[in-house]
Structure formats: C-alpha cells, structure tokens
C-alpha positions in Angstrom: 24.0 185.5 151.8 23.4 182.4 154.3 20.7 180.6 152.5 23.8 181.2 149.3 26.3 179.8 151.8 23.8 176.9 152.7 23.4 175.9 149.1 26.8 175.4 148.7 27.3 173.0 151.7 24.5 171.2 150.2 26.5 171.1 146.7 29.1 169.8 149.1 27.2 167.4 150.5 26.1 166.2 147.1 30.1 165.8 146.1 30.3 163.7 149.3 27.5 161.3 148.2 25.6 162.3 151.0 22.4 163.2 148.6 19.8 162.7 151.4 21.3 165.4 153.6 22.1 167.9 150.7 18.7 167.4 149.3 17.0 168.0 153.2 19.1 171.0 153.4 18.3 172.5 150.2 14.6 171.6 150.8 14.8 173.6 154.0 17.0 176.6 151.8 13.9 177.0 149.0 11.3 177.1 151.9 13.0 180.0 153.6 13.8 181.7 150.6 10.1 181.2 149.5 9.2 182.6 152.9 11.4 185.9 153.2 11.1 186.7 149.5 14.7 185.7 148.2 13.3 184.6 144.8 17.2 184.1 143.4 18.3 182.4 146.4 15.3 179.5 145.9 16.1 179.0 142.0 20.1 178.5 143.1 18.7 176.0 145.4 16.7 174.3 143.0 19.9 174.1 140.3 22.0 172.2 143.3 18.8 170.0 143.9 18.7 169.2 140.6 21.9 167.8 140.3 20.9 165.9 143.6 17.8 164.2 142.2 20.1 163.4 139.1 23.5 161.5 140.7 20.5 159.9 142.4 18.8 158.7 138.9 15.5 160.2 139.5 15.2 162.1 136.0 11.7 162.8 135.7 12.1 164.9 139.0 15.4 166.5 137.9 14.3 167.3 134.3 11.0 169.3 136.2 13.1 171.0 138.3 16.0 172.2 135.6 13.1 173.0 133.5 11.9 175.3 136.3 15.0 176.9 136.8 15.5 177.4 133.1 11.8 179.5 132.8 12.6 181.2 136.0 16.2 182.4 134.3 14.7 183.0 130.9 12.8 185.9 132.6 15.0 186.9 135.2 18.6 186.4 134.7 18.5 188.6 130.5 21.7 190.4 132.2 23.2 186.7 133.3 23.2 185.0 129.8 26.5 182.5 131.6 23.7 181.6 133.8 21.3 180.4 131.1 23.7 178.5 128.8 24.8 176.6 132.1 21.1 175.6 133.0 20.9 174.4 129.6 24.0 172.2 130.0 22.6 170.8 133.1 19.3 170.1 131.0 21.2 168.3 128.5 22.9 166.1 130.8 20.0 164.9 132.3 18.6 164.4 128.4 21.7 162.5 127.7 21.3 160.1 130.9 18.2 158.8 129.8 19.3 158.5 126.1 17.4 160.9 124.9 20.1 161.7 122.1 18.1 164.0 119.8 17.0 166.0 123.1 20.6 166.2 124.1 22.1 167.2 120.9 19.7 170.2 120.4 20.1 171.3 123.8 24.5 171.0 123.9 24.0 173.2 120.3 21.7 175.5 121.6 24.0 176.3 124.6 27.4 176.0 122.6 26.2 178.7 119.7 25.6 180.6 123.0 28.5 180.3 125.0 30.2 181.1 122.0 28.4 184.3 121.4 28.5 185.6 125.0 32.0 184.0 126.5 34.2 182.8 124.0 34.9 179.5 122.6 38.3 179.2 125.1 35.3 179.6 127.9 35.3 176.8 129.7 31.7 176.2 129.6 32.1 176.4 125.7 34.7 173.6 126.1 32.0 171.1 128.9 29.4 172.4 125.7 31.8 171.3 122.7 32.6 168.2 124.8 29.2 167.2 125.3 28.1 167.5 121.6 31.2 164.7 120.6 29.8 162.2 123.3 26.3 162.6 121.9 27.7 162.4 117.8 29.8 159.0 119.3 26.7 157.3 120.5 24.8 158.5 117.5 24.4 155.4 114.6 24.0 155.6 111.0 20.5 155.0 110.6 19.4 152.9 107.1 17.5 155.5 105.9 19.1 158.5 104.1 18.0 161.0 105.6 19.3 159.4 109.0 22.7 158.6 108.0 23.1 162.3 105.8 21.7 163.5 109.7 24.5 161.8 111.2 27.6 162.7 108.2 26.4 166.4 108.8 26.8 165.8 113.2 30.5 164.1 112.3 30.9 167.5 110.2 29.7 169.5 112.9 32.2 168.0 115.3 35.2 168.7 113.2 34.2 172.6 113.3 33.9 172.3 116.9 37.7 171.1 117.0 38.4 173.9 114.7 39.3 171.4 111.9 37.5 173.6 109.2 38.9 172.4 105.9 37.6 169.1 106.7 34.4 170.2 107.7 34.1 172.3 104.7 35.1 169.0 102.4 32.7 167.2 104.5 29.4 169.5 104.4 29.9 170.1 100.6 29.6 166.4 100.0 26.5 166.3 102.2 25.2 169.2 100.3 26.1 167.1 96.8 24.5 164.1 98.0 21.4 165.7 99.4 20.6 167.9 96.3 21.0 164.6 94.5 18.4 162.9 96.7 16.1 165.5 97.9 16.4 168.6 96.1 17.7 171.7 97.0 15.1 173.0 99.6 15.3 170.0 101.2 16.5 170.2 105.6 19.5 167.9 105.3 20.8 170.1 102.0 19.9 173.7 104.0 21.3 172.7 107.2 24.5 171.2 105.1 24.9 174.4 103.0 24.4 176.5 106.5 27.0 174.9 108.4 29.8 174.8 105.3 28.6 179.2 105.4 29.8 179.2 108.9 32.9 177.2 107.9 34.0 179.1 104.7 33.2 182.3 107.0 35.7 181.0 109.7 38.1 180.5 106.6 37.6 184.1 105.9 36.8 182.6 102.6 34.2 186.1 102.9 33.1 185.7 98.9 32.1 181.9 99.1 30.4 182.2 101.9 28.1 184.6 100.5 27.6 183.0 97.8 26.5 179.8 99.8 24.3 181.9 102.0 22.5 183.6 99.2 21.7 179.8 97.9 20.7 178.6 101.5 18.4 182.0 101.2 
C-alpha cells in the first residue's frame, strides 16, 4: 500500500509539472517493488512514469514503457480488462503525439470496441475512447488516391455511429459499399470493412433482417 500511495504523489507531482521529482520518486517506487517482489505495484509505477516521460516529450521512452505495461497487463490483469483498455488509451496518446495517425486510430478502436464490451458506452473511458477517435478522423485528409479517400468517408462514417447518429452512418457506409463494389469489387477491404460497419449499424437499428443479410454478403 505505500509504494501505491507513493505512486500517486508522483502522479501529483507530475500534475504540478514537477516531472523530475515524480519521475525520481517513481524510479525509487519500481526499484523497491522489484526488490520485495510487488510485481503490480512496479507496473502502476511504470503507467504514472509513462505519462511523465510523455508531458516531457520523450516518446520513444514512453512508447517502451506503455508497451511494457501493456504485455505485463495482457498476462496478468485477464480479470482487470478496465485496466487494459486504459493502457491502450495511454498508448494511443502517445501514438497521436507523434502523428502517427494510422497507429492512433487502430489503437482508440481497439480500446473503444472494448470499453464498450466490458463497461458501457456511458463509461467514461468509452467517452476519452470515442473522443479520441474524432480528433484522429479531424486530422485525417482525403488522400488522392481512392482507396485513401473511401479510407477516410468510411472513418467520417465511423464517427457518426460513435455519436449514435446511425441513419446517417447507415446512408453513409452503403454509399462507400456502392462506390467500392464499383471500383474494386466485392472482396475488396474498403467494400468488407464498409458492409461490416453498415451490419453493426442496421443491427443498432434493430433492423435484425438487413443486417443478416449484409453479414451473410460480408461472409
């Protein structure tokens, strides 16, 4: 419980913009831990120093250490899924800070179609998830080539299921689907992913015999 307690005055520290004393403290809380055997107690450390090393700008160090935490939690914390999906949002921060967009975007979904699963979409990690996925379709641009900009229309489709505004995410991912088929073919990603995601909203429209339908075609 003290090495916990010390964490959080390092967290506080952090909040205070004193990063060199939070990140000495914390420094000092993973050697102890590592010492007396408080495995859980040195991974909560690392999560607080990797928000350290990140107000601070030094990525490379807190994408190594999120990624650490995430392995760590992907083995131990099966029973503390919360705990996971968090990590993850931490990871995608970090992504989105060094504009690695794609990065970001996979790692806001992953932990979104989580959170929904395990806590609810009212959750308010859901909401920091849902949040974080907008910011990353803003910054995104149409790209010239098809695929790219069909990419994008299916992200701005994405977004409007997010904010529950299903009918015109349906409208929008059966004109992606049109337009891809057209282009590509039916098997192609971009016409899959579209006829996926319009599934999910005719399924949320409880539109139950469509969405077969469109699931046994995405099949």
């Amino acid at each position: 419980m003290a090495l916990n307690a010390l964490s959080q005055l390092a967290e506080v520290y952090r909040k205070q913009g004193r990063y060199q004393e939070s990140s000495e403290l914390l420094t000092g809380v993973m050697q102890t831990a590592a010492q007396v055997g408080e495995t859980e107690a040195s991974h909560g450390a690392r999560s607080y120093l990797a928000r350290v090393f990140r107000d601070e700008e030094v990525y490379e160090s807190a994408q190594q250490v999120t990624d650490e935490v995430l392995d760590y939690g992907l083995q131990f914390w099966q029973d503390q899924p919360l705990n996971i999906f968090n990590t993850l949002l931490e990871l995608g921060a970090i992504y989105q800070a060094q504009g690695f967009l794609a990065e970001a975007e996979a790692t806001f979904e992953e932990a979104w179609v989580g959170l929904t699963e395990v806590v609810g979409e009212s959750h308010a990690s859901t909401l920091v998830a849902m949040n974080n996925l907008g910011q990353i379709y803003e910054k995104q641009a149409l790209g010239e080539e098809h695929t790219d900009t069909i990419a994008v229309r299916n992200n701005l489709a994405f977004l409007y299921m997010l904010m529950e505004e299903y009918e015109a995410a349906g409208e929008m991912f059966a004109t992606i689907q049109e337009e891809s088929t057209l282009l590509f073919g039916e098997d192609h990603q971009p016409t899959l992913k579209a006829m996926n995601n319009r599934g999910r909203v005719l399924t949320r429209l409880d539109q139950l015999p469509e969405a077969e339908q469109v699931a046994l075609r995405a099949l």
